[in-house]
C-alpha positions in Angstrom: -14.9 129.4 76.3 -13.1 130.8 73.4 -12.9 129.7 69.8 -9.3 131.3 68.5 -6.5 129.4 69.6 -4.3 132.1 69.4 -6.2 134.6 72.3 -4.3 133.8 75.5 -6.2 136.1 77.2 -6.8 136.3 81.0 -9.0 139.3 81.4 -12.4 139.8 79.8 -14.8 143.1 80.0 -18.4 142.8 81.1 -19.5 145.3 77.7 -23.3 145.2 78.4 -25.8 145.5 81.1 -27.9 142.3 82.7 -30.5 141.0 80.4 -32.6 138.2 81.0 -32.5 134.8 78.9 -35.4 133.0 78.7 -35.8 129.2 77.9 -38.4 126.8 77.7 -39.7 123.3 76.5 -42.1 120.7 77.5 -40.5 120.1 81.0 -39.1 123.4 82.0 -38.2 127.1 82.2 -35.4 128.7 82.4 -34.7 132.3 83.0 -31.5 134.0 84.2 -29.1 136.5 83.7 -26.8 136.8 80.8 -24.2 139.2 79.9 -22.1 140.1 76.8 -18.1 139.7 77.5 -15.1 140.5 76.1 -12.1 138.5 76.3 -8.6 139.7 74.3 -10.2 140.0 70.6 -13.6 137.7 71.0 -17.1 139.0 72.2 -18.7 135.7 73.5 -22.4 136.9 74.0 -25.1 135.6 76.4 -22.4 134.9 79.2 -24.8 133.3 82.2 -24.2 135.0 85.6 -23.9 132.2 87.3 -20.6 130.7 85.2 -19.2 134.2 85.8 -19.6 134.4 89.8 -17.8 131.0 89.6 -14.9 132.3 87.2 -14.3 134.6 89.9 -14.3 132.4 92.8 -11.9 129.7 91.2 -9.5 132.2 90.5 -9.6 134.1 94.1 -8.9 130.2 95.3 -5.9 130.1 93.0 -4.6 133.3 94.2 -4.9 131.6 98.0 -2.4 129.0 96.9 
């Protein structure tokens, strides 16, 4: 998720509100939610919801262990 080799990072910053992506070809659409993130020095932009929710989920599992 992040290009510099040198961010070890662990904690990023939702910096903008919900905005939706939109997608589309031949065979489908896609729309969904996207956000803007911060993580250590790097603003990674268009940050689907959906990878986000599962960020959070496989690191409460870790913290189970």
């Amino acid at each position: 998720m992040l290009r510099s080799v040198n961010n070890n990072a662990r904690i990023g910053i939702v910096m903008t509100n919900p905005r939706n992506y939109y997608m589309s070809s031949r065979e489908q659409e896609l729309i969904y939610w996207v956000y803007d993130v911060v993580v250590g020095n790097e603003l990674i932009i268009d940050v689907p919801q959906e990878f986000l929710i599962r960020i959070e989920k496989n690191e409460n599992e870790e913290n189970i262990k």
